[in-house]
C-alpha positions in Angstrom: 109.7 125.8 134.6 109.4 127.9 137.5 108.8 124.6 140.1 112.7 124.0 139.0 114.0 126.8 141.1 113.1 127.2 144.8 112.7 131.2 144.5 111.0 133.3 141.7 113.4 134.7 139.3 112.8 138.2 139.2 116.6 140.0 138.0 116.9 143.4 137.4 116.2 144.6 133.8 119.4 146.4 134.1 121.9 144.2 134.8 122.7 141.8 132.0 124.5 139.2 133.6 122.3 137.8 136.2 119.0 138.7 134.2 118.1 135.1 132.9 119.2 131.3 134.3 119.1 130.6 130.6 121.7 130.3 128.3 121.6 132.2 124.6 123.3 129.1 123.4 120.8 126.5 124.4 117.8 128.7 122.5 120.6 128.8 119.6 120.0 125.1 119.9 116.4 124.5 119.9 115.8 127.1 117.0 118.0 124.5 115.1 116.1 121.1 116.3 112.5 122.3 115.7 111.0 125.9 114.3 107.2 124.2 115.2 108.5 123.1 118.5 110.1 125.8 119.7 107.6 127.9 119.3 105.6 125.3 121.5 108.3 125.8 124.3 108.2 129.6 123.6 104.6 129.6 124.9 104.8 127.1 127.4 107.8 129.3 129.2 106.5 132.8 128.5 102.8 131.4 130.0 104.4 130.0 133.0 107.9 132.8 133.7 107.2 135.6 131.1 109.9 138.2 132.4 113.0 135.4 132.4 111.8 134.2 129.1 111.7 138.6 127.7 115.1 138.7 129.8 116.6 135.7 128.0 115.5 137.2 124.4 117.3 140.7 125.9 120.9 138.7 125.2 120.0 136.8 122.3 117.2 137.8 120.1 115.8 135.2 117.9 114.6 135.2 114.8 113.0 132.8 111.9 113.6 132.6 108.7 111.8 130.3 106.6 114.1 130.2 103.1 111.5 127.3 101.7 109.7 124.2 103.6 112.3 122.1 103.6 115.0 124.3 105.1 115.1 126.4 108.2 117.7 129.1 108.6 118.0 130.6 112.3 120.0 133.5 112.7 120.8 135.0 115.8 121.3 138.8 116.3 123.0 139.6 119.3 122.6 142.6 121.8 124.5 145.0 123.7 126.3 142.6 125.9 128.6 141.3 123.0 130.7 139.9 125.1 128.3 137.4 126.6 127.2 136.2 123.3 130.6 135.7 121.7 131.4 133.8 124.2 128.2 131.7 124.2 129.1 131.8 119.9 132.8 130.3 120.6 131.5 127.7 122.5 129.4 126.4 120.0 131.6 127.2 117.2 128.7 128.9 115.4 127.3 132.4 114.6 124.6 131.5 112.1 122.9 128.5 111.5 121.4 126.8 108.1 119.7 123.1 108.4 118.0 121.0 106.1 115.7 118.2 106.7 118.8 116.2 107.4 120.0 118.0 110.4 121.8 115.1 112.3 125.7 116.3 111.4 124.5 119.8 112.6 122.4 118.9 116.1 125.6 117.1 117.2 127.8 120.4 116.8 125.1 121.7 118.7 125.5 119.7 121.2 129.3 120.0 121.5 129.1 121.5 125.2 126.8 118.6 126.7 129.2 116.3 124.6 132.6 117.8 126.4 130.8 117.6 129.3 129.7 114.1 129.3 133.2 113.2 127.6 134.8 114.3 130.4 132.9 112.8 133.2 133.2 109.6 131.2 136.9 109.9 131.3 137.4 107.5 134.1 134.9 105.1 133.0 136.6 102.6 130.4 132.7 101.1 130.0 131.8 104.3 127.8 128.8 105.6 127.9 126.0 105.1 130.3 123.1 102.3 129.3 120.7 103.7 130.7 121.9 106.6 128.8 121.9 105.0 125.0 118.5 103.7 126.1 117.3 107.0 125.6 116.1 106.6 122.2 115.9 110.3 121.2 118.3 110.2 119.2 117.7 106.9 117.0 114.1 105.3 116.3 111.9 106.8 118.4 109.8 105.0 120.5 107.1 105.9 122.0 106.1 107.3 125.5 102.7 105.9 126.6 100.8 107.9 129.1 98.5 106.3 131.8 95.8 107.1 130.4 96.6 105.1 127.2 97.9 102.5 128.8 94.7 101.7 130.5 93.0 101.9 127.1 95.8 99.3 125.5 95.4 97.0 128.5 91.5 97.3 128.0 91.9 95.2 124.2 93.5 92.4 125.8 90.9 90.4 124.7 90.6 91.8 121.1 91.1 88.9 118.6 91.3 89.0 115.1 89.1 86.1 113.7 91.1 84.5 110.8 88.8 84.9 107.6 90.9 83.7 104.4 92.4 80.5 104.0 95.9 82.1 104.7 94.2 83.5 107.9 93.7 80.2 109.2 96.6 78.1 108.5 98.7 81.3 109.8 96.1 80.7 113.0 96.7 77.1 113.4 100.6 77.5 113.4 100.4 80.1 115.9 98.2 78.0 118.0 100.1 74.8 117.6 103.5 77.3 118.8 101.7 78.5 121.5 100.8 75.7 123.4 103.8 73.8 123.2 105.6 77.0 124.3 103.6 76.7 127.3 104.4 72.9 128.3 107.8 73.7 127.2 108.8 76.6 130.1 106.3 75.2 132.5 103.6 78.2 132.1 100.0 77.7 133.9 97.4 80.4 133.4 96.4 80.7 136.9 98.9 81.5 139.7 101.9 81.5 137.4 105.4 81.1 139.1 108.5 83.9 138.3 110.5 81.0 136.9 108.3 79.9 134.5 108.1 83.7 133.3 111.2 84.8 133.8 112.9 82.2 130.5 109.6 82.5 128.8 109.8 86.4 128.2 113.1 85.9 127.2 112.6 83.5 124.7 109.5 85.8 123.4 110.8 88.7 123.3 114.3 87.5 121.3 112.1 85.9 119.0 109.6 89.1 118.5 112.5 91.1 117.4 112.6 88.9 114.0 109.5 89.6 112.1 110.0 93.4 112.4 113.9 93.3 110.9 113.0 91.0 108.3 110.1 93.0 107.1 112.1 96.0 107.1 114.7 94.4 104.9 113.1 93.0 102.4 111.1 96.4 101.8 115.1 97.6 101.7 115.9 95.6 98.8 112.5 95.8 97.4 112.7 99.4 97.1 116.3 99.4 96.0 115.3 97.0 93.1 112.2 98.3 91.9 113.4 101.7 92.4 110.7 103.0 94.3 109.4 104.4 97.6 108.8 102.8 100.3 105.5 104.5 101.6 107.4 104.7 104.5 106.8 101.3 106.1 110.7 100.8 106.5 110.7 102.8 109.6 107.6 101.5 111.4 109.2 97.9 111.1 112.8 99.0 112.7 111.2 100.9 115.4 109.0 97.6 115.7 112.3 95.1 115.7 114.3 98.0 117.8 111.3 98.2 120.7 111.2 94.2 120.7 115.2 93.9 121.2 114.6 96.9 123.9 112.3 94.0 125.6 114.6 91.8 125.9 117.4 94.1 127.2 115.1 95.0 130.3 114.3 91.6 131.0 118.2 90.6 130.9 118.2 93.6 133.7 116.1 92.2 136.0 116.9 88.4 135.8 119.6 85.8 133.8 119.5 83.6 131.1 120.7 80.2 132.2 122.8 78.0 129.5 119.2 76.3 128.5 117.6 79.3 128.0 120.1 80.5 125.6 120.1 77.5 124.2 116.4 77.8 123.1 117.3 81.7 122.0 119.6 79.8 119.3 117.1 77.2 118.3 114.2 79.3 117.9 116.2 81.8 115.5 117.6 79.5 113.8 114.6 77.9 112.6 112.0 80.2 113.1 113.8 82.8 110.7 113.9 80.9 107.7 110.0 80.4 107.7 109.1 83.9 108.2 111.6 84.3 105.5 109.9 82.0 103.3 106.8 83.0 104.5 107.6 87.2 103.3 108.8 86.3 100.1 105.9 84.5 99.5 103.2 86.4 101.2 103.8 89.6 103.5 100.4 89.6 104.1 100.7 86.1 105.7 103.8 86.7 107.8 102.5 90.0 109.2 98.9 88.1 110.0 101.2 85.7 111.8 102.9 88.3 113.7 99.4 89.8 114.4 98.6 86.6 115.9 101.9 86.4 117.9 101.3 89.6 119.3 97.8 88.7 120.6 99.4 85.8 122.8 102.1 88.3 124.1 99.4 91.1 125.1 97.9 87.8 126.9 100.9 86.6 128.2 101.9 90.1 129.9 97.8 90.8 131.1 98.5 87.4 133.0 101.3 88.6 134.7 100.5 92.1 135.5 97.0 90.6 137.1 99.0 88.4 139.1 101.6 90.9 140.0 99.4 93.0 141.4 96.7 90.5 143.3 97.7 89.5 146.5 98.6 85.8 147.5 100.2 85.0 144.5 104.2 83.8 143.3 104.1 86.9 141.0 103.2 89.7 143.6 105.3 88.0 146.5 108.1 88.1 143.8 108.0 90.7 141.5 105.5 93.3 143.2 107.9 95.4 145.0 110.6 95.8 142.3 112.1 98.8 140.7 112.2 99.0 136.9 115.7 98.9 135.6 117.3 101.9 134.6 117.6 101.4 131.0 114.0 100.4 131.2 113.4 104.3 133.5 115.3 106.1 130.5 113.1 104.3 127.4 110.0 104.6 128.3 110.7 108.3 130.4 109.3 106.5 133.6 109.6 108.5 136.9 112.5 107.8 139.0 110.8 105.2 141.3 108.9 103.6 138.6 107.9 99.7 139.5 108.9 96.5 137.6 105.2 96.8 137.4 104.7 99.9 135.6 107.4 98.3 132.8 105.6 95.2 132.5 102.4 97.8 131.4 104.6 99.8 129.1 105.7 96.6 127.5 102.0 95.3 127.4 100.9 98.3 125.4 103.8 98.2 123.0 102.8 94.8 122.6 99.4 95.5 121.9 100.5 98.2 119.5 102.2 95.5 117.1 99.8 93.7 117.1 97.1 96.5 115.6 100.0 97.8 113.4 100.8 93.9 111.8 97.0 93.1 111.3 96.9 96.3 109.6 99.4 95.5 107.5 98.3 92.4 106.3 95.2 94.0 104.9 97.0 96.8 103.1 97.0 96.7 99.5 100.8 96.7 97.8 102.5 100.0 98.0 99.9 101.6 99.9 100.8 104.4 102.2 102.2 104.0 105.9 99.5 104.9 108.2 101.3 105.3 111.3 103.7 107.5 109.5 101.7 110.6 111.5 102.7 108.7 114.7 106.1 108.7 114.2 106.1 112.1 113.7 104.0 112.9 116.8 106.6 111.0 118.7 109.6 113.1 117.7 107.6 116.7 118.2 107.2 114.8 121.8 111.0 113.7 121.8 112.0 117.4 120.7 109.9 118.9 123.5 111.5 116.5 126.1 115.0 117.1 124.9 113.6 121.0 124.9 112.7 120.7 128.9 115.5 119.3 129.6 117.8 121.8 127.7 115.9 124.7 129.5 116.2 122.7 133.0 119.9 122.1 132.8 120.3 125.7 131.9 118.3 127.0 134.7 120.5 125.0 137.3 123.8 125.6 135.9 123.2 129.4 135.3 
């Protein structure tokens, strides 16, 4: 935190008003979003700037108190400068806080300020909000944000194949197969020194298609669990985030190029008759329709290994084409890429998300019925991580606007 100002901050003990860039109210606010993470961000700024962070506590002492483990109540016990933390009270419309596991009705009160702030810059803009804003998936399923290092290890199992062993393995195999190759006649796709054309209608097709499985999984879990009247394991949520990260896909690739009137055309086709198979297929064996996706996934971690070799050996259509692009923005904000982040780096993202379907439907379809989710821990990992980035940010707005 302290590379975000260009001096050391070093007030005087004494004077309450200029002692801290940080605002009571935003610590109000990340006692409220997480106990476990705050304390995370508690050590990380007291490690790196410990006299702001004792300055900051000097206005607005914070305390925990645990009332059970499924409700957190944060109270705040202000100082002697009452004046400063009335007003930072009033602006948030709260002096003590109570949340519950459900905590989404009470993080947006929290966030009034940022709210008014962004409602009013938006004022002029009859669009509403930002994309590249919305694509910031913090606040809906959570995504989640692969680091280099396990990128490389995701591009690294390009060539990891499942080898069908049932009879349902097979046939599930053979349909794949027999999709896959006339996919490839179909939008022109070669192997070796593929043109940007031939990719460009291809990942679209793909990806709108990809977005399927995931959504239809998810609901007929839904209604499963509604009708049997039982829990879900959890497995809901992994297959929206799955149909969610597919459609997020797709709305990069509209970014960067267009879908012609044949191209949607082929969107339509394959939806409307690819849907009612993996339909069919679900109701009669989830196993089978997640072994299919499995499969599916494996051609799309080959499909984007393919392009990202290309894109980045010179001499070929793809690197004369696509090598020097920028990532979209929508594409910056999703996957928290740096600022000048290449269409190149989002093709890898999108590679290891692929690759990351594919291990998550081949599990699947050896699960035993109403067995537990076992990437439930990895959803929660990604929303500690999504409540320490929100956190940073918080604390770095703070430091440059007080």
């Amino acid at each position: 935190l302290t590379s975000l100002t260009s001096k050391p901050f070093e007030p005087p003990i004494h004077t309450l008003q200029q002692e801290t860039q940080i605002h009571p109210t935003y610590f109000m606010s990340l006692a409220l979003i997480s106990k476990h993470s705050l304390i995370r961000a508690t050590k990380h700024v007291t490690t790196k700037n410990p006299r702001s962070f004792q300055n900051a506590l000097y206005i607005g002492k914070i305390n925990f108190k645990s009332a059970s483990t499924s409700s957190l109540q944060s109270s705040i016990q202000p100082n002697t400068n009452r004046k400063l933390f009335d007003d930072a009270s009033d602006s948030m419309n709260l002096s003590h806080f109570s949340i519950a596991n459900n905590h989404d009705d009470t993080i947006r009160d929290l966030d009034k300020v940022e709210h008014k702030k962004s409602t009013k810059n938006n004022s002029s803009n009859k669009k509403g909000i930002a994309e590249e804003v919305v694509a910031d998936h913090a606040w809906r399923q959570l995504n989640h944000i692969w680091s280099d290092e396990e990128i490389k290890k995701q591009m690294a199992t390009k060539n990891q194949k499942h080898k069908p062993v049932t009879q349902e393995d097979k046939i599930m195999k053979m349909i794949m197969q027999a999709m896959y190759h006339s996919f490839n006649t179909m939008t022109g796709y070669r192997h070796e020194d593929p043109t940007a054309k031939s990719i460009e209608w291809r990942l679209i097709i793909l990806e709108s298609f990809a977005g399927v499985p995931g959504f239809l999984a998810a609901a007929f879990r839904h209604f499963y669990s509604l009708r049997a009247l039982k829990r879900d394991h959890g497995s809901i949520y992994t297959f929206l985030e799955e149909a969610e990260n597919e459609r997020m896909h797709l709305l990069v690739c509209l970014k960067m190029f267009k879908a012609n009137s044949i191209t949607r055309a082929l969107v339509i086709a394959a939806q409307v008759t690819m849907t009612p198979f993996l339909m069919m297929t679900y109701a009669i064996s989830p196993s089978a329709m997640h072994r299919f996706v499995g499969y599916l996934e494996e051609t799309a971690v080959d499909t984007y290994s393919n392009i990202i070799h290309h894109c980045e050996k010179e001499g070929t259509n793809l690197h004369k084409e696509w090598s020097q692009l920028q990532a979209p923005a929508i594409a910056k904000s999703y996957w928290a890429l740096d600022k000048d982040a290449s269409w190149v780096t989002c093709l890898k993202h999108i590679l290891a998300d692929e690759a990351h379907h594919r291990d998550i439907n081949h599990t699947f379809a050896e699960l035993p019925p109403n067995a537990e989710n076992p990437f439930i821990k990895e959803h929660m990992k990604d929303f500690d991580r999504a409540v320490m980035r929100k956190t940073e940010k918080v604390m770095r707005d703070s430091l440059m606007r007080y």
